[in-house]
LUMGUMI-168034 format. One record per residue (C-alpha): y, z, x. Coordinates in nm, 2 decimals, decimal comma. Layout:
{pt {Y Z X}},
...
This chain:
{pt {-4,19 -14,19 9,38}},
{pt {-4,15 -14,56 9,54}},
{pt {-4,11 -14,84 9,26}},
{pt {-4,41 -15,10 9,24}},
{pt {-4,43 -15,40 9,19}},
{pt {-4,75 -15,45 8,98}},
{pt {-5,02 -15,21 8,87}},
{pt {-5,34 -15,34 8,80}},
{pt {-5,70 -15,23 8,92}},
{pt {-5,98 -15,52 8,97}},
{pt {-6,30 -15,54 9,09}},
{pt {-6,49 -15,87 9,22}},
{pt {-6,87 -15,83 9,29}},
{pt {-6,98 -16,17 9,42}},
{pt {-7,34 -16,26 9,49}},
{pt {-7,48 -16,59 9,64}},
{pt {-7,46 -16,81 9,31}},
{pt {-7,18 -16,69 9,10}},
{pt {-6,84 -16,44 9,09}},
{pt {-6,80 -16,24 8,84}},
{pt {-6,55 -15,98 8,72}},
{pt {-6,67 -15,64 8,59}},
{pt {-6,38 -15,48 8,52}},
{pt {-6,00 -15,53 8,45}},
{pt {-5,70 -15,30 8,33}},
{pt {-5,50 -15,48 8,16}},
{pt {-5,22 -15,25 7,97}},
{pt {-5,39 -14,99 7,77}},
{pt {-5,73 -15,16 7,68}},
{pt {-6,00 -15,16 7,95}},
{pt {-6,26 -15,49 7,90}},
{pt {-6,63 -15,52 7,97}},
{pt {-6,71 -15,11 7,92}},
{pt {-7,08 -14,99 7,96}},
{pt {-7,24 -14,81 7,64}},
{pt {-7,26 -14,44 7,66}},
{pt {-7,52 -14,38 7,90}},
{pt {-7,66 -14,15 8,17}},
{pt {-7,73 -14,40 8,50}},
{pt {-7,85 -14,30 8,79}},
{pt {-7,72 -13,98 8,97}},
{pt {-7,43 -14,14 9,14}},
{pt {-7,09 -14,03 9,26}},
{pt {-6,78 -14,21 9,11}},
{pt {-6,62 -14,19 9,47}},
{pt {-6,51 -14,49 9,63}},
{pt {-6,39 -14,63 9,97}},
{pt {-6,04 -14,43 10,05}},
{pt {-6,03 -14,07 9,94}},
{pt {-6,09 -13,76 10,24}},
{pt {-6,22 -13,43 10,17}},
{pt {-5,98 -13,21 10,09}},
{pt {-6,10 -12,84 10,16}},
{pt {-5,93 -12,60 9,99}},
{pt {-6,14 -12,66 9,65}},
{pt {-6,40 -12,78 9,79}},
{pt {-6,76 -12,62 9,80}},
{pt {-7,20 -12,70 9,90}},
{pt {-7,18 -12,26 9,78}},
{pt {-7,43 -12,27 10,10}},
{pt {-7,29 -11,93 10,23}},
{pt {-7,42 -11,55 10,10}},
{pt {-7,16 -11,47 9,93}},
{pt {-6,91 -11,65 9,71}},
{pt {-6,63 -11,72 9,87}},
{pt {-6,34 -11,48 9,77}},
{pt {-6,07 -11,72 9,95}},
{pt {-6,13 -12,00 9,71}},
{pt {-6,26 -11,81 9,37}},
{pt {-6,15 -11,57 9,16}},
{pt {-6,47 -11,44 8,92}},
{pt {-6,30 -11,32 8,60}},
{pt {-6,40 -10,91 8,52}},
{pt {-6,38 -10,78 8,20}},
{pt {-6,19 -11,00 8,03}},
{pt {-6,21 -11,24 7,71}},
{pt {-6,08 -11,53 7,59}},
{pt {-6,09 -11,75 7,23}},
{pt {-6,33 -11,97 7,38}},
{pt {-6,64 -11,73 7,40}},
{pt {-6,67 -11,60 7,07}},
{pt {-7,00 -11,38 7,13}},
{pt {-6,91 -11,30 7,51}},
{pt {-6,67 -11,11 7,73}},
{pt {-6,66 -11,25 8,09}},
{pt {-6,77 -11,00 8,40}},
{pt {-6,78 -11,04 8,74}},
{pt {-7,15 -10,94 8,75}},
{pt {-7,28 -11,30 8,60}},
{pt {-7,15 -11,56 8,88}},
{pt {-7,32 -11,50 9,21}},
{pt {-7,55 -11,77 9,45}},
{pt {-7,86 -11,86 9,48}},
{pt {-8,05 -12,13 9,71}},
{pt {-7,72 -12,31 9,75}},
{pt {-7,60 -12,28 9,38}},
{pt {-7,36 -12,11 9,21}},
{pt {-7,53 -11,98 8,89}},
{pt {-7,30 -11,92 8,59}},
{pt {-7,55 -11,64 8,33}},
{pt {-7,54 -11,49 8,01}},
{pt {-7,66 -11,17 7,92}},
{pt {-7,74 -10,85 7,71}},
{pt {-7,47 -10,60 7,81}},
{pt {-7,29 -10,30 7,71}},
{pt {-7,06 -10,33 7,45}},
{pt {-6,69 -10,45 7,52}},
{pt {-6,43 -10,47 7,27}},
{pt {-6,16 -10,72 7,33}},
{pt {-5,93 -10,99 7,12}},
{pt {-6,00 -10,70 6,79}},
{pt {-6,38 -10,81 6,84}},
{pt {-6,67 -10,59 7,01}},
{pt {-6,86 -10,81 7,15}},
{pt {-7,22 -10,76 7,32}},
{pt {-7,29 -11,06 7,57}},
{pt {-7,16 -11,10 7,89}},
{pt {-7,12 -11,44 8,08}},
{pt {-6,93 -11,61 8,37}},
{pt {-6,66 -11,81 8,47}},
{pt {-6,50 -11,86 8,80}},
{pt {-6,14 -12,01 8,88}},
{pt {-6,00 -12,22 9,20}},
{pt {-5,76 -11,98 9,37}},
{pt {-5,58 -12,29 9,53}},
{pt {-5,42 -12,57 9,25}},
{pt {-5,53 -12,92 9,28}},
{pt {-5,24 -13,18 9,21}},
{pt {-5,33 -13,58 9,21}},
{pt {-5,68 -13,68 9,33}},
{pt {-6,03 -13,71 9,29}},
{pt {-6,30 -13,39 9,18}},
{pt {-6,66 -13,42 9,10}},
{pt {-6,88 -13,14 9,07}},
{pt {-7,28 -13,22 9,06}},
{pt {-7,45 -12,97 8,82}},
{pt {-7,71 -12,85 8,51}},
{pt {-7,64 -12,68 8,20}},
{pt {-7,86 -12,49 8,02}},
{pt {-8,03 -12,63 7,73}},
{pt {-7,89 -12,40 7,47}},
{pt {-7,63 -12,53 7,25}},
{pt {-7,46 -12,16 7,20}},
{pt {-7,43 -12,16 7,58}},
{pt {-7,12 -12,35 7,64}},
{pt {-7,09 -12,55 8,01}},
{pt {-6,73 -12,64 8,09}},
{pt {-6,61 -12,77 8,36}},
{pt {-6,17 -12,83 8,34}},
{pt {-5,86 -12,79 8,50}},
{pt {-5,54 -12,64 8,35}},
{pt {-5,23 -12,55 8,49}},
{pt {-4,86 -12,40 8,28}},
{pt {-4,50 -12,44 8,40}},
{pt {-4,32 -12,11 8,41}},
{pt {-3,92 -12,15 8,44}},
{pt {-3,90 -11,77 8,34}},
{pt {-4,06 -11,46 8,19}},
{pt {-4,25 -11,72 7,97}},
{pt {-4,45 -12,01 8,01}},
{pt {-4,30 -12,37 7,86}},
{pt {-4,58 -12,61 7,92}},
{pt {-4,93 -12,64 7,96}},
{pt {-5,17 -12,91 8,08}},
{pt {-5,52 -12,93 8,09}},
{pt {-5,80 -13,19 8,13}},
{pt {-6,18 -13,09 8,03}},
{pt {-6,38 -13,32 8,24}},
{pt {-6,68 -13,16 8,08}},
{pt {-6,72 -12,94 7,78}},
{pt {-6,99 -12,90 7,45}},
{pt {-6,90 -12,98 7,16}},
{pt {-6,98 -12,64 7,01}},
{pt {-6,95 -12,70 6,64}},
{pt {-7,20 -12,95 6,67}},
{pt {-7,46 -12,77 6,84}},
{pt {-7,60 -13,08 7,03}},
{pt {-7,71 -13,13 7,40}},
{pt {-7,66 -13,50 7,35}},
{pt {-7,29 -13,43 7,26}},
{pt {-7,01 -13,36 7,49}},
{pt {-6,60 -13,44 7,51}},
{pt {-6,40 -13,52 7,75}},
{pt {-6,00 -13,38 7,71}},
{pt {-5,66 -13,45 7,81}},
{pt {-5,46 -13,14 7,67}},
{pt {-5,05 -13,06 7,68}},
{pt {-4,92 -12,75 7,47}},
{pt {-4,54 -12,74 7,47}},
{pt {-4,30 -12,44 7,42}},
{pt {-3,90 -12,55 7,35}},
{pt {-3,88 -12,17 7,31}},
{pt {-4,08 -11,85 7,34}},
{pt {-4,40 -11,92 7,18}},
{pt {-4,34 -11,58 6,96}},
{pt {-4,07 -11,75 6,81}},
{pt {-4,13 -12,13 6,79}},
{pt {-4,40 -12,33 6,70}},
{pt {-4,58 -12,53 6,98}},
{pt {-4,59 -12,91 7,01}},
{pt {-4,96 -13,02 7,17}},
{pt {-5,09 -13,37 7,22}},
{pt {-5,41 -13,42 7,27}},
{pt {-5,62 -13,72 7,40}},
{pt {-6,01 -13,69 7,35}},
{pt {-6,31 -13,86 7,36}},
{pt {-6,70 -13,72 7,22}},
{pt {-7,00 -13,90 7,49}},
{pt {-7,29 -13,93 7,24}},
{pt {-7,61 -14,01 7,43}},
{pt {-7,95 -14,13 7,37}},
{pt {-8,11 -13,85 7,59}},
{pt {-8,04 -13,49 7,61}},
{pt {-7,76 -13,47 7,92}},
{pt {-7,88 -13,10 7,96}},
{pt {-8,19 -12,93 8,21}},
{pt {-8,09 -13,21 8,43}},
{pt {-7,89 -13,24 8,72}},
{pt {-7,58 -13,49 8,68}},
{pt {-7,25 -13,54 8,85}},
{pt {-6,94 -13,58 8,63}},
{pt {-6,60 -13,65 8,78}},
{pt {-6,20 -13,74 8,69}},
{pt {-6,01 -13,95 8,92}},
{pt {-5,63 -13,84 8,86}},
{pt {-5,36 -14,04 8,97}},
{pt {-5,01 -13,99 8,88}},
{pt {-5,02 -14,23 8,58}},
{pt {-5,36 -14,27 8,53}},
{pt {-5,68 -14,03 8,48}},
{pt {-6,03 -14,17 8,44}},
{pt {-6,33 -13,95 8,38}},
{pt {-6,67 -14,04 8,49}},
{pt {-7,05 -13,97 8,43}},
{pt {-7,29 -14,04 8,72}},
{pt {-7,07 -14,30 8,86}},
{pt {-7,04 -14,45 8,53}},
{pt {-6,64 -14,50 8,37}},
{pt {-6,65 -14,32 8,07}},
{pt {-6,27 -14,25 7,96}},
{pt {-5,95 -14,31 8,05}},
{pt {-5,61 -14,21 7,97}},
{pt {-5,28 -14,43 8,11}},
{pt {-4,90 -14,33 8,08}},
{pt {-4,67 -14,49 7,91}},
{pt {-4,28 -14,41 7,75}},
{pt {-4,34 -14,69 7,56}},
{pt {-4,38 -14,60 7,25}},
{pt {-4,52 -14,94 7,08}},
{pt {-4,78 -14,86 7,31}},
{pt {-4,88 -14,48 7,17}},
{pt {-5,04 -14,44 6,82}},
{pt {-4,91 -14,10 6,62}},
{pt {-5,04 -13,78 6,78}},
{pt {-5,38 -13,68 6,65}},
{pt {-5,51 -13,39 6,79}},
{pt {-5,89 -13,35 6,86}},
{pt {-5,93 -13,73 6,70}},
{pt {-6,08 -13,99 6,93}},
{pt {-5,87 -14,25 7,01}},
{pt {-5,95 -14,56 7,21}},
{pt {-6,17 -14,59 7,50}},
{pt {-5,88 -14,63 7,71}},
{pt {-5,56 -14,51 7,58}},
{pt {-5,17 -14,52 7,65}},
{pt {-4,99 -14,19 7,58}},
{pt {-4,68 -14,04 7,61}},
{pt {-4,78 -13,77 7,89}},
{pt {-4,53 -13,75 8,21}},
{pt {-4,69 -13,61 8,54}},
{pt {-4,87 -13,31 8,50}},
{pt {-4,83 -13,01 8,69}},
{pt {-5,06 -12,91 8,94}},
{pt {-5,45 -12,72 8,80}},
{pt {-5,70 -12,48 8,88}},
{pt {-6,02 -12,60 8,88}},
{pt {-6,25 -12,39 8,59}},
{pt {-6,62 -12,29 8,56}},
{pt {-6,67 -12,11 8,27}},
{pt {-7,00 -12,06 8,02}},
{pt {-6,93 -11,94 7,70}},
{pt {-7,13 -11,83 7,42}},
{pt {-7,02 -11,95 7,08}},
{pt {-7,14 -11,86 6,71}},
{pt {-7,47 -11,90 6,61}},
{pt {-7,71 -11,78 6,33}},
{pt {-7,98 -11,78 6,56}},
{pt {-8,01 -11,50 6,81}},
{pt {-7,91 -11,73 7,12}},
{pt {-8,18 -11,75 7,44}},
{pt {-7,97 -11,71 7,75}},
{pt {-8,25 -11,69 8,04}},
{pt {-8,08 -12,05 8,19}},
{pt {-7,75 -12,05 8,33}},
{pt {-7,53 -12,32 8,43}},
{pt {-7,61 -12,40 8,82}},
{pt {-7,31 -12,60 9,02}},
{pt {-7,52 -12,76 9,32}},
{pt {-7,17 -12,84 9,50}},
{pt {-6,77 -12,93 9,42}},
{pt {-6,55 -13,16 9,62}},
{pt {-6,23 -13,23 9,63}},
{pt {-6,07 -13,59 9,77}},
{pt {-5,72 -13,65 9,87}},
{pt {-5,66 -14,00 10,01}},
{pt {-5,43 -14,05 10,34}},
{pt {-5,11 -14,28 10,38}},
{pt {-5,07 -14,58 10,61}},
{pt {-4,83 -14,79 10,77}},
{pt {-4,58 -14,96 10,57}},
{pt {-4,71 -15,33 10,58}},
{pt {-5,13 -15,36 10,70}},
{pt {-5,19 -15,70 10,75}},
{pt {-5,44 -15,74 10,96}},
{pt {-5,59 -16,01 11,20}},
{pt {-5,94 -15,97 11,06}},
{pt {-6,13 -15,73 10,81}},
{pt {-6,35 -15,47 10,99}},
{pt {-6,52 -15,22 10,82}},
{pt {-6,50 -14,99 11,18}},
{pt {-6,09 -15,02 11,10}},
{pt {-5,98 -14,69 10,98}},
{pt {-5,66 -14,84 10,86}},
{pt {-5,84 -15,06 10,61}},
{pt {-5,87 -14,72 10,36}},
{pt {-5,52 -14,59 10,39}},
{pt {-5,29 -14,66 10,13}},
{pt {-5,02 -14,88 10,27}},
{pt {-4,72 -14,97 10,09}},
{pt {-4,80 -15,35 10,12}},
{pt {-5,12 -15,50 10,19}},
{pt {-5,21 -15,88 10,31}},
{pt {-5,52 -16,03 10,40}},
{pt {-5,56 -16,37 10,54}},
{pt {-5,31 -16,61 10,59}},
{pt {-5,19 -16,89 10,84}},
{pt {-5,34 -16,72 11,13}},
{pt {-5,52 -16,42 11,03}},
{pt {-5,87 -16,41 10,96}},
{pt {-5,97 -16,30 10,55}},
{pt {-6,29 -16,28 10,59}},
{pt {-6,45 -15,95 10,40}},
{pt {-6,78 -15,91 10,59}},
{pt {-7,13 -15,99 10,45}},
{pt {-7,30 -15,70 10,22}},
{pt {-6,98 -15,46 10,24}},
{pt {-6,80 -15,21 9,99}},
{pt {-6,43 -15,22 10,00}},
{pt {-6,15 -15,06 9,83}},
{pt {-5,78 -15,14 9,97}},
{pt {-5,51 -14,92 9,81}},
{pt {-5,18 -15,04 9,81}},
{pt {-4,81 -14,83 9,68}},
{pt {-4,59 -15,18 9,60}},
{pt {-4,85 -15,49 9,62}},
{pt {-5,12 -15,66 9,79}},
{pt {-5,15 -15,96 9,87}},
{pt {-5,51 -16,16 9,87}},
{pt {-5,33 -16,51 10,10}},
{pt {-5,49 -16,81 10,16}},
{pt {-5,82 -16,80 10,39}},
{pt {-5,92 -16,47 10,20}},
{pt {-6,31 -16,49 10,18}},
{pt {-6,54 -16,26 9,99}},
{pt {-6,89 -16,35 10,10}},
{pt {-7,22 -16,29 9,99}},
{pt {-7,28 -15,98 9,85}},
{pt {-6,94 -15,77 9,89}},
{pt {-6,79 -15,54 9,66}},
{pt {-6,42 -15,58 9,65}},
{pt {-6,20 -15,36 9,53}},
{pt {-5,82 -15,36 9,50}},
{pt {-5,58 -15,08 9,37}},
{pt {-5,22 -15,08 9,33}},
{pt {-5,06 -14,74 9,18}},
{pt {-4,78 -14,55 9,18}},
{pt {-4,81 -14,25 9,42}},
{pt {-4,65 -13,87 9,44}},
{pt {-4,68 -13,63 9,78}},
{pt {-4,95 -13,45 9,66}},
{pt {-5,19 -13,73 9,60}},
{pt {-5,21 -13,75 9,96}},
{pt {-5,37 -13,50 10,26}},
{pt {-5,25 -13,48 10,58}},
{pt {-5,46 -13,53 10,91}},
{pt {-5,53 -13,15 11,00}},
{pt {-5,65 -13,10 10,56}},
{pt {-5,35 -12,97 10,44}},
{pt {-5,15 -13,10 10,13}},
{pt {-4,86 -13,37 10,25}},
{pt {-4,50 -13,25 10,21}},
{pt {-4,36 -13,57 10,16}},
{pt {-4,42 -13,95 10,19}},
């Protein structure tokens, strides 16, 4: 991990009259949020990150493919109470990956027999540091649980001492709403066998309440996780964010499953790499659930961003440069002979591992979105030319 200098994210979004700043990180408080609200369809992707293949996924092929996903058979879990999982309820249709619920024989499992069956599919490959959206509909039944999340344990042993997880979309089934869902950062700890020791979990969360119902409708939900920073989105639209810290002025006493602050510090070191989940549960419900809509994933993709030169300063901004998107250790733009100038009517994020530097003669004209990110960075943030995780920086 190379020290930085500064770590602060900023966006400028000038027009002919006036500059304005929409948005600034500024320790653990993020300033000038938008209200919990749908958007536009939009992706939260920006300027920078590469398609990284191994998760990726249009599900435009017959079959699904077996190289990336493992479809869970016979086999339950605490969070489908009414339903087993079986292989039969994930398969593709017009592009699609359909996630179903259904009628099915009996299966007793967890001391429970349990009548439903339903789907859920895991990433066979583990996704460390990056950027995942997945553009998708959920059912309108609130028993029919959508989730899509990403979890991954540490195993030293014969036992497993720690795990992560992040939901970047799951109902909230207790409160049987389609206007309600949460967004999770999860970490279960085990000094000891878990047999023998209690665990010690922190957990981060945030409920999105909005206006209109978020299900029967195609929307594309993302999280953006760096190495000291995850941010989830909805449509393009920042929703929550999470930011590590040690310091512990800066963390408020562990409450689990309690909101917190929109964006807020806590005491969570790297996480270890995930799977990617699909899963649609069916909770309890007085009512005799209908389950003839599943949950349909259009596509998934997966972003990796690619390193640059150690210092790119250079002698004029053009959006043809492919340099301009790799994250350098030090950026510079202008200066006493170089031209600033950020072309009319462009999008631009620069990504920088130590500092960048905005030098006299830098020029946003009419019209540009500007965009500047300094962070701290780990190998597996990045991907190599050919698509294959980086082995070192």
């Amino acid at each position: 991990m190379k020290k930085f200098i500064f770590s602060i994210l900023f966006l400028l979004q000038l027009n002919v009259m006036s500059q304005q700043i929409d948005t600034v990180y500024s320790g653990c408080s993020k300033q000038t949020v938008l209200p919990d609200v749908m958007g536009v369809l939009d992706t939260s992707k920006s300027s920078g990150w590469t398609l990284w293949a191994p998760i990726s996924d249009e599900f435009n092929q017959n079959e699904i493919d077996t190289t990336k996903w493992a479809i869970c058979d016979m086999y339950c879990h605490g969070m489908s109470s009414m339903a087993y999982f079986k292989k039969g309820n994930a398969k593709l249709d017009s592009g699609r990956l359909i996630l179903e619920t259904k009628h099915d024989a009996p299966f007793t499992c967890l001391g429970t027999t349990k009548s439903y069956s339903s789907g859920y599919a895991i990433s066979k490959n583990a996704f460390q540091y990056g950027l995942i959206e997945i553009k998708c509909k959920v059912p309108l039944e609130t028993a029919l649980n959508s989730s899509f999340w990403l979890w991954g344990g540490i195993w030293p042993g014969n036992y497993m001492t720690r795990y992560d997880e992040m939901e970047v979309f799951e109902n909230v089934p207790e409160l049987y709403s389609n206007k309600i869902f949460r967004q999770n950062l999860l970490r279960k700890t085990w000094l000891n066998p878990p047999d023998s020791e209690p665990r010690i979990e922190q957990t981060e969360c945030r409920q999105l309440v909005y206006n209109q119902t978020y299900s029967d409708a195609y929307f594309i939900l993302s999280v953006e996780w760096l190495p000291t920073e995850i941010n989830f989105y909805v449509n393009g639209h920042w929703t929550n964010g999470f930011k590590y810290t040690y310091n512990q002025s800066f963390i408020s006493p562990p409450m689990p499953y309690t909101e917190r602050s929109i964006f807020t510090c806590v005491d969570f070191t790297y996480a270890c790499p995930q799977n990617v989940q699909l899963s649609l549960s069916l909770t309890d419900t007085l009512l005799t659930p209908i389950i003839n809509r599943g949950f349909e994933i259009d596509w998934i993709r997966a972003y990796k961003l690619i390193q640059g030169v150690p210092e790119y300063w250079p002698s004029s901004i053009l959006l043809s440069d492919n340099e301009l998107v790799k994250v350098h250790s030090t950026v510079r733009f202008g200066g006493p002979v170089n031209n600033g100038n950020v072309p009319l009517n462009s999008k631009i994020t620069v990504w920088a591992k130590n500092e960048i530097f905005l030098d006299k003669g830098f020029t946003l004209n009419s019209g540009c979105r500007f965009e500047a990110r300094c962070t701290i960075t780990q190998p597996s943030l990045f991907i190599t030319t050919n698509g294959t995780a980086n082995d070192d920086e």
